[in-house]
C-alpha positions as CSV (number, residue, x, y, z in Angstrom):
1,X,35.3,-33.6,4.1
2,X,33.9,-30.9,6.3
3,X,35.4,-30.2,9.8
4,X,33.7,-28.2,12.0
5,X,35.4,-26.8,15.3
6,X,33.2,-25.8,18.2
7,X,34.3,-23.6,21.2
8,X,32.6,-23.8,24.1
9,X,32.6,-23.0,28.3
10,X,34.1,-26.0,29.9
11,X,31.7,-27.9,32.3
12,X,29.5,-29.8,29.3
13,X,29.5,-33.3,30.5
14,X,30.1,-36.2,27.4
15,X,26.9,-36.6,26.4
16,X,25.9,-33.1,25.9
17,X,29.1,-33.1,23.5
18,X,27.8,-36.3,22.5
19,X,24.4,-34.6,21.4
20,X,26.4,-31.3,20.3
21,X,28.3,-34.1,17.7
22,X,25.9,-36.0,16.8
23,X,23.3,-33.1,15.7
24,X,26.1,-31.0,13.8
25,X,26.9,-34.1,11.9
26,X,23.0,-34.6,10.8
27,X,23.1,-31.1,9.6
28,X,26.1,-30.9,7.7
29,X,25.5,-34.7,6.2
30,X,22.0,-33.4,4.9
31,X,23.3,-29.7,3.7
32,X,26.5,-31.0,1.7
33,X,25.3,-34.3,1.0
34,X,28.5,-36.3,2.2
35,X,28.4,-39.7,4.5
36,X,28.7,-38.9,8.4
37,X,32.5,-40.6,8.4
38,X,33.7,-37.7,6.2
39,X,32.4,-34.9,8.8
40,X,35.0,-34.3,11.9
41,X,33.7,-32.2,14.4
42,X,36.3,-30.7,17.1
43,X,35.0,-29.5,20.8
44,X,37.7,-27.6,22.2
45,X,36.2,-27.0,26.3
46,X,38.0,-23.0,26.8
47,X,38.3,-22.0,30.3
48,X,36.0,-19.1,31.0
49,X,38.8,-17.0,32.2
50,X,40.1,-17.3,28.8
51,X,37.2,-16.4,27.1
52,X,36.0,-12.7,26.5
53,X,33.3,-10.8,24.9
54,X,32.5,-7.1,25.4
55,X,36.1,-6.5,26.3
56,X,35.9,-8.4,29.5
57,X,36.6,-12.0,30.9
58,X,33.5,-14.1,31.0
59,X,34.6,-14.8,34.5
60,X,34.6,-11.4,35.5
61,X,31.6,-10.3,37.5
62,X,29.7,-9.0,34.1
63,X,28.8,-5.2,35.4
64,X,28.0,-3.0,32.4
65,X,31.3,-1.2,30.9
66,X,31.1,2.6,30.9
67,X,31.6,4.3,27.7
68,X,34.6,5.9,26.7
């Protein structure tokens, strides 16, 4: 009973995360071999201002960091 958990910008509309679901499920039903109803996929939409990478906010204008 695989569950999957996917994080992504808010803004993707229902059928995109209808898509997103319905391919992940494919995948993970033809890798482990288990029927679709046992694979749960969760889409959590995060809030670009609460999303980071390189040490800054992804809302932030994105200007290259000096280094330290």
């Amino acid at each position: 009973m695989p569950v999957i958990t996917v994080n992504w910008w808010q803004g993707n509309d229902r059928e995109a995360r209808r898509e997103l679901v319905s391919g992940i499920t494919d995948v993970v039903t033809r890798v482990s071999g288990c029927p679709d109803d046992a694979v749960t996929v969760i889409v959590r939409d995060v809030d670009p201002g609460h999303w980071a990478n390189g040490g800054r906010l992804a809302d932030e204008n994105r200007q290259p960091r000096s280094r330290r």
